[in-house]
C-alpha positions as CSV (number, residue, x, y, z in Angstrom):
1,X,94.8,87.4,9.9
2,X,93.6,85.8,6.8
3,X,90.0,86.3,7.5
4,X,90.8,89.8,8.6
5,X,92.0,90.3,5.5
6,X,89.9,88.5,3.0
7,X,87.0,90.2,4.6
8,X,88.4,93.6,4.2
9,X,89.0,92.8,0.5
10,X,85.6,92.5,0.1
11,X,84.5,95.3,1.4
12,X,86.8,97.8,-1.0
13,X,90.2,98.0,-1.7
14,X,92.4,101.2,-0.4
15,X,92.8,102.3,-4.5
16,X,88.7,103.1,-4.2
17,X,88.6,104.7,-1.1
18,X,91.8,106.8,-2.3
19,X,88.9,107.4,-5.2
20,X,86.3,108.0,-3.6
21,X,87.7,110.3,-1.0
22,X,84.7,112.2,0.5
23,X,83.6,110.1,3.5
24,X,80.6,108.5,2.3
25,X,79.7,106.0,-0.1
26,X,76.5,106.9,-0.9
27,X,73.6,104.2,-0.8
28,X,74.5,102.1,2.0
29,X,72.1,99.3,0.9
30,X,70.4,99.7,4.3
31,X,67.0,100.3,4.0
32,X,65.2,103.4,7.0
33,X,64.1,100.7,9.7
34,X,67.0,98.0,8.9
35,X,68.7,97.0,12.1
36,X,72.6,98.2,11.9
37,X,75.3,99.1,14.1
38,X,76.1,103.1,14.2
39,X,80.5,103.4,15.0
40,X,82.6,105.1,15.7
41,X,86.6,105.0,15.5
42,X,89.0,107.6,16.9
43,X,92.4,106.0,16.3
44,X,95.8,107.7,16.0
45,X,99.5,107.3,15.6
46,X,100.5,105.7,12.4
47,X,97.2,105.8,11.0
48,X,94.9,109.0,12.3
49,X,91.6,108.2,11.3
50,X,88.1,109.9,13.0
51,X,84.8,109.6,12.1
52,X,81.4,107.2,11.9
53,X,80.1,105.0,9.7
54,X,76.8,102.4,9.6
55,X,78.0,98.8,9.3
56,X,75.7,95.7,8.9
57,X,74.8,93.3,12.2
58,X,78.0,91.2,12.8
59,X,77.9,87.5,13.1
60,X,79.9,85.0,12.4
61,X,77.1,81.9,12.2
62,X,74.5,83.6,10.4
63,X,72.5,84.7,13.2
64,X,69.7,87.1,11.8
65,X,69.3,89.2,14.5
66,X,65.7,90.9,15.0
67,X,66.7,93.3,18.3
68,X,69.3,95.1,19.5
69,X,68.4,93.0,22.7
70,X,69.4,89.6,20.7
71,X,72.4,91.2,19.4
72,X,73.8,92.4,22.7
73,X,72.6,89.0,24.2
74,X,75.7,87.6,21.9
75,X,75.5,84.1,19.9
76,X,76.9,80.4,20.1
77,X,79.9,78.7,18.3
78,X,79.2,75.0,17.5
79,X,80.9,74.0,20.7
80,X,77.9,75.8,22.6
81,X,80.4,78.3,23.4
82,X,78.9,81.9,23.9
83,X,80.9,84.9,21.9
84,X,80.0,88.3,20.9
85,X,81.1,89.8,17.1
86,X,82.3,93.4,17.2
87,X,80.6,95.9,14.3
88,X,82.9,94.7,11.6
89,X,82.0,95.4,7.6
90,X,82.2,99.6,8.2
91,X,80.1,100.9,5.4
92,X,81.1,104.4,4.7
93,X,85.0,105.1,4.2
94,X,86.6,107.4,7.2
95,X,88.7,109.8,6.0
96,X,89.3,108.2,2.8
97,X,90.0,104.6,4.2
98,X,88.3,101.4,4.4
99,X,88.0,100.2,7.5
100,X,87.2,96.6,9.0
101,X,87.4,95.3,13.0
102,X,88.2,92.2,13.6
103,X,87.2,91.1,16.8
104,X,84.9,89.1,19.0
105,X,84.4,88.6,22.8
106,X,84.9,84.5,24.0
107,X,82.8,83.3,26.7
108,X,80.7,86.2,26.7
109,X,78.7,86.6,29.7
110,X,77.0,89.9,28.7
111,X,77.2,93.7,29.8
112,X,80.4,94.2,31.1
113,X,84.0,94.9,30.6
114,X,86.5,92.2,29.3
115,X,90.0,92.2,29.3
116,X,92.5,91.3,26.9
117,X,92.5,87.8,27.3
118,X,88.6,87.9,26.8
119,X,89.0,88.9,22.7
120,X,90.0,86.9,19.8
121,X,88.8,86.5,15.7
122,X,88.6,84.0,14.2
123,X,92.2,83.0,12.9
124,X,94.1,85.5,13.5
125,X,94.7,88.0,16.5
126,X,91.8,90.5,17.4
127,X,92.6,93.9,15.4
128,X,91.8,96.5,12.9
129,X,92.5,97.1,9.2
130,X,92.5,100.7,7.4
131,X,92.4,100.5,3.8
132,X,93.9,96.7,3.9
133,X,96.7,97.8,6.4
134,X,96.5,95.0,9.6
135,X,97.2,96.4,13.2
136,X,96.3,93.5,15.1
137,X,96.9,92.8,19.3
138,X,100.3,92.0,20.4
139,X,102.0,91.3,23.5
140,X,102.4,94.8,24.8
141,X,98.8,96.1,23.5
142,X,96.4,96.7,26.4
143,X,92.9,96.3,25.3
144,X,89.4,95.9,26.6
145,X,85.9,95.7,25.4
146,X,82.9,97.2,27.3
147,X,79.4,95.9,26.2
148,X,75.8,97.5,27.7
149,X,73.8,94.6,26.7
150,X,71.3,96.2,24.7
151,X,74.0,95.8,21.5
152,X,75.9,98.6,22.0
153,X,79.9,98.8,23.5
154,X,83.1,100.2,23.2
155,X,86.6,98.5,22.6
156,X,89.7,100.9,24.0
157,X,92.8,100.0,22.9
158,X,96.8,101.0,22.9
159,X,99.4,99.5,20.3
160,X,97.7,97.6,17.9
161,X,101.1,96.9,15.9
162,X,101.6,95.4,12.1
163,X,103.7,92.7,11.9
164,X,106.8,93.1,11.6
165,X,109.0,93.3,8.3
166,X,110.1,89.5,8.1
167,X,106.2,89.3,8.3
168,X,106.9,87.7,11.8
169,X,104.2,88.7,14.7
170,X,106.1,90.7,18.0
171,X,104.8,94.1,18.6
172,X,107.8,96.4,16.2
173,X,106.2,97.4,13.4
174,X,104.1,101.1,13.1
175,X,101.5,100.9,16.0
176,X,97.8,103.0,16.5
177,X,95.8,103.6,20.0
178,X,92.3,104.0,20.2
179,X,88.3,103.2,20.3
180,X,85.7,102.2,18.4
181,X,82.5,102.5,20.0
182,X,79.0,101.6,18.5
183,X,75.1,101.2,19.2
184,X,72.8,99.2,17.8
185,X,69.9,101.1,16.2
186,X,66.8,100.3,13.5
């Protein structure tokens, strides 16, 4: 949750999205050409939030990917073990918030559909933060992740929760349902 969060500190706080309010930040810092991931998110309940948004090529070990191929083919841990990073850094604000996905596939195998058990992030649950505000998995989310290999996939999800008030992890706090899907694209 930590990382979650730290990472969506960096990419804006929910005061400048409140500020800048129309959607779209402007210069993405992407040059015409760059390879990028193009998402997605349709989420509702206590947070309703619709729209796309670029985001840079996620990795987690500095993997400078130079195809969509590559990408969708996933990268190593330092154990050897195979994973996959879901879009993460969202450029562009959706409907005035901030958002950032926390979430990678273990023991990815390639195009496919995995389960629940098959996601993770690193320290923290899988989930998704809007404007700094956590829902991350919990016991009663379902969840799942379909990827087509080529570096594009969608993750469906029901009751990503907060935590709850006592700041303890169990599913009670305000919950959202929903997808993010992406494509890779240059």
């Amino acid at each position: 949750m930590a990382v979650l969060l730290s990472a969506t500190t960096a990419c804006g706080s929910a005061g400048e999205a409140a500020d800048g309010g129309s959607g779209d930040s402007g210069d993405t810092g992407m040059s015409v050409g760059s390879l990028h991931t193009e998402v997605t998110v349709e989420v509702s309940g206590a947070v309703t939030v619709k729209g796309k948004s670029n985001a840079p090529m996620p990795t987690n070990n500095g993997v400078d990917y130079r195809s969509c191929d590559q990408y969708g083919g996933g990268e190593k841990d330092s154990d050897g073990r195979p994973y996959l990073v879901l879009p993460q850094m969202l450029i562009d604000t959706i409907d005035g918030r901030t958002v950032f996905v926390g979430a990678m596939i273990k023991d990815y195998k390639g195009a496919g559909t995995y389960a629940k058990s098959s996601l993770t992030d690193s320290g923290s649950p899988p989930g998704i933060s809007f404007g700094g505000e956590l829902y991350f998995t919990q016991s009663n989310t379902t969840s799942s992740v379909t990827t087509d290999g080529k570096g594009g996939g969608k993750w469906v999800f029901t009751d990503l929760s907060t935590q709850n008030a006592d700041g303890t992890k169990g599913g009670g706090g305000p919950a959202v349902s929903g997808s993010v899907t992406w494509t890779c694209a240059s």
